[in-house]
C-alpha positions, -999 to 999 in steps of 0.1 A, spaced: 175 96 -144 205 86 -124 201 67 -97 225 60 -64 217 38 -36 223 53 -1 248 34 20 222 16 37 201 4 10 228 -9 -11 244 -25 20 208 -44 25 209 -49 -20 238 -64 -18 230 -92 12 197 -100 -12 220 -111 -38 246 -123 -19 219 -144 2 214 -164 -38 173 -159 -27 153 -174 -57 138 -148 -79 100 -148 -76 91 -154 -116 111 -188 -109 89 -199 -81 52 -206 -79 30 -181 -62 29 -205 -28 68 -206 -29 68 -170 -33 47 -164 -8 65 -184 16 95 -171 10 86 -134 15 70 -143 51 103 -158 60 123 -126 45 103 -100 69 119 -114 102 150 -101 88 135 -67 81 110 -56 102 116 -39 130 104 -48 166 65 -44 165 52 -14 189 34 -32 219 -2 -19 209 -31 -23 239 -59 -39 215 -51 -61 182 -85 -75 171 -89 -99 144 -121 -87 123 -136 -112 95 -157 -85 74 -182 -98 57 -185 -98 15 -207 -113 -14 -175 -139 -19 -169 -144 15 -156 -131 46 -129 -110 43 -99 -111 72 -89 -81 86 -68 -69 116 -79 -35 139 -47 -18 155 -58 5 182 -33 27 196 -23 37 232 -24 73 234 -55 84 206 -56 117 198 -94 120 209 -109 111 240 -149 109 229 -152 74 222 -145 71 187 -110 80 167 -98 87 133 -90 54 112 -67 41 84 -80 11 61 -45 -3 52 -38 -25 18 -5 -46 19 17 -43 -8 27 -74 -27 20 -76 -59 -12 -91 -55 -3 -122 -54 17 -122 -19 18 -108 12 -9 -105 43 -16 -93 76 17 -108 92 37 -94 66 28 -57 73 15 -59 109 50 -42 125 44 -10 99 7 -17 107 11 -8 145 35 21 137 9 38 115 -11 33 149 13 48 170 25 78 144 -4 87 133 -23 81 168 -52 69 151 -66 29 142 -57 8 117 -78 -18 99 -53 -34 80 -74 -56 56 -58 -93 36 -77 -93 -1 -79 -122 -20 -52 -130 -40 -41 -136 -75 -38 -161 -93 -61 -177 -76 -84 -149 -74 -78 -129 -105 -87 -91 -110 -108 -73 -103 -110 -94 -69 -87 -79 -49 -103 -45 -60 -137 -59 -49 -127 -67 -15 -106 -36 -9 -139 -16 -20 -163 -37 1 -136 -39 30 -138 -2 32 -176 2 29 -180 -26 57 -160 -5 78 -173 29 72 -214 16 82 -199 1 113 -177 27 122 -193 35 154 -190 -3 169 -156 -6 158 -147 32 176 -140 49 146 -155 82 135 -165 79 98 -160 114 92 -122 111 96 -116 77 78 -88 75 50 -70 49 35 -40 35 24 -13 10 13 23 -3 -3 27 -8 -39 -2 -31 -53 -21 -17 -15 -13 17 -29 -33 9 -61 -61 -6 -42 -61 29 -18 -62 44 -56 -87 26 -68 -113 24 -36 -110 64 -33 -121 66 -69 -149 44 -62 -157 63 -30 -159 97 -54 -182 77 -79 -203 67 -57 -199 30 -38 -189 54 -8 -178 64 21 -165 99 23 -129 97 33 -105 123 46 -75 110 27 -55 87 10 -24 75 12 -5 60 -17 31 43 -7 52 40 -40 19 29 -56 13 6 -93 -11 30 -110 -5 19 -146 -6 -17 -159 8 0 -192 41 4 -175 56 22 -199 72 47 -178 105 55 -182 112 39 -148 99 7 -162 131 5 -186 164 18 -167 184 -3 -156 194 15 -121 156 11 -112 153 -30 -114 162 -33 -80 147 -64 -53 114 -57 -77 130 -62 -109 109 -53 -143 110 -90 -146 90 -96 -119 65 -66 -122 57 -88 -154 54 -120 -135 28 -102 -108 7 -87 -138 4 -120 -153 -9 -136 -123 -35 -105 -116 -49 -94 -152 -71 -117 -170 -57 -99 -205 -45 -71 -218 -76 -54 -219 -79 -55 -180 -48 -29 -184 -69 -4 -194 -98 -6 -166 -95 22 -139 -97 -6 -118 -66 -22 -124 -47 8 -135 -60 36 -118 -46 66 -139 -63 56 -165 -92 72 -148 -114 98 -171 -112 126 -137 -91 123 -105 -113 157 -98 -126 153 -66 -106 126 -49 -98 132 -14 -62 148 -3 -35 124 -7 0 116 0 22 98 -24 55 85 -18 81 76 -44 120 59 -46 142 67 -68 150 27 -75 124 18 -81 98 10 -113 70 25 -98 87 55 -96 76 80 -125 39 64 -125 35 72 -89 51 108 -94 31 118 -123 -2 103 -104 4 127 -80 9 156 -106 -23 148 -119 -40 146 -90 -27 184 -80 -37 196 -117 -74 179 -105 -74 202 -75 -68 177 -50 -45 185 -19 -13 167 -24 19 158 -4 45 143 -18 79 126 -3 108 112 -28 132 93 -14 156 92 -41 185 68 -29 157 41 -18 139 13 -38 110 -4 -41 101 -23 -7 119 1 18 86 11 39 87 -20 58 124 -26 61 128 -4 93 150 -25 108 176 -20 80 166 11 66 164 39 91 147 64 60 119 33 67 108 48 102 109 82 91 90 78 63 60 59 92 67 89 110 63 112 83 31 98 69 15 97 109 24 134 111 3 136 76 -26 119 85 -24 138 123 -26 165 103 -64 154 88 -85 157 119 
């Protein structure tokens, strides 16, 4: 479909290019890494002052597992405990961590009036798939059985994430239904990779290959997947579950330039035709990456505000 950049997203395109930044399938996953940590202090917006960040180190059969709690200022319940999100950076799975989305981190907090655990998965290729699955799962599991200590109530706990966190959400809520637990009120899935097939349309137009170009989509699966037959595990690719029956309400957010884009938008079809409550916000003149670019992008802070109103909206 046609694609057009609004003003402010190809004003922040074109000072990418014209800023000659090495493209990520040139550079090894350490360069990469480093580079997109230094590219977020030109992005981000100022980060809400928050009353309590905690750092967390929840513990897993491959180690402990770092995580950061955001607690806001004014929760929406006063009884000692408050709803949570369990938030999955975005990143391809091979970059990205808790500095790189603490800002949208603490808005979420202050949107959505609610915690946020924001948890940092192993990554790949270090730690191949299904790794960052497994901590994602046993992240969320962790937090759930100690919900009370950490002043959360487990019966309003959802979960969420960017891109490869938006798989992870994808895959932990199917794996919640299945039965590895916990109940959880809702999910949130931020332009998410749901099929390692990619063979979307999205995937091939030209207009869509924007900041993550197809080219590098490639370069992130080859440093997750062991083979091709990992494409095919629910896991990895979470559409190719057998049901999404049963999966808990969910909110999925799509750009228009961007790869994701048709996977993402006919996840969330799917998941309607399954029964499931579902939301959905297009942003049709954005690409891939825009959710944390709020100090560029002013559709960036709506679409935080947007998704706190959401998950207000969950109990």
């Amino acid at each position: 479909m046609p694609v057009v950049l609004d003003p402010d997203a190809a004003a922040v395109y074109r000072a990418f290019l014209e800023a000659g930044r090495p493209a990520y399938e040139t550079l090894t996953a350490p360069e990469a890494r480093a580079d997109y940590a230094r590219a977020r202090f030109a992005t981000n917006p100022e980060p809400p002052d928050l009353p309590h960040v905690t750092e967390l180190a929840i513990p897993a059969p491959q180690g402990a597992i770092p995580a950061r709690l955001y607690a806001p200022k004014e929760p929406r319940r006063h009884d000692g405990v408050s709803p949570a999100l369990v938030f999955f950076h975005g990143g391809g799975w091979v970059i990205g961590d808790l500095d790189s989305h603490d800002v949208v981190c603490r808005q979420l907090a202050v949107e959505g009036a609610l915690i946020v655990i924001s948890v940092d998965y192993r990554l790949a290729p270090e730690h191949k798939f299904p790794a960052a699955a497994d901590d994602a799962i046993a992240a969320t599991q962790w937090i759930a059985a100690n919900a009370r200590e950490l002043g959360i109530d487990a019966a309003c706990l959802s979960i969420g994430g960017d891109s490869a966190g938006g798989n992870l959400a994808a895959v932990v809520a199917l794996a919640a239904r299945d039965g590895d637990g916990p109940a959880l009120a809702g999910q949130v899935l931020i332009y998410p990779a749901v099929d390692f097939a990619m063979t979307h349309g999205s995937h091939s137009e030209p207009e869509t290959s924007v900041l993550l170009t197809h080219s590098v989509i490639r370069w992130f699966r080859d440093h997750y997947l062991n083979g091709a037959a990992d494409i095919h595990d629910w896991r990895a690719s979470p559409a190719r579950a057998a049901s999404l029956i049963g999966l808990p309400p969910a909110y999925v957010l799509t750009a228009g330039a961007d790869p994701l884009r048709d996977e993402g938008a006919e996840y969330a079809e799917r998941l309607r035709q399954a029964g499931v409550s579902v939301a959905t916000r297009h942003y049709p003149g954005q690409f891939h990456g825009f959710f944390t670019m709020g100090k560029l992008l002013p559709q960036a802070n709506i679409a935080v505000r947007e998704i706190g109103s959401w998950l207000k909206g969950l109990g």
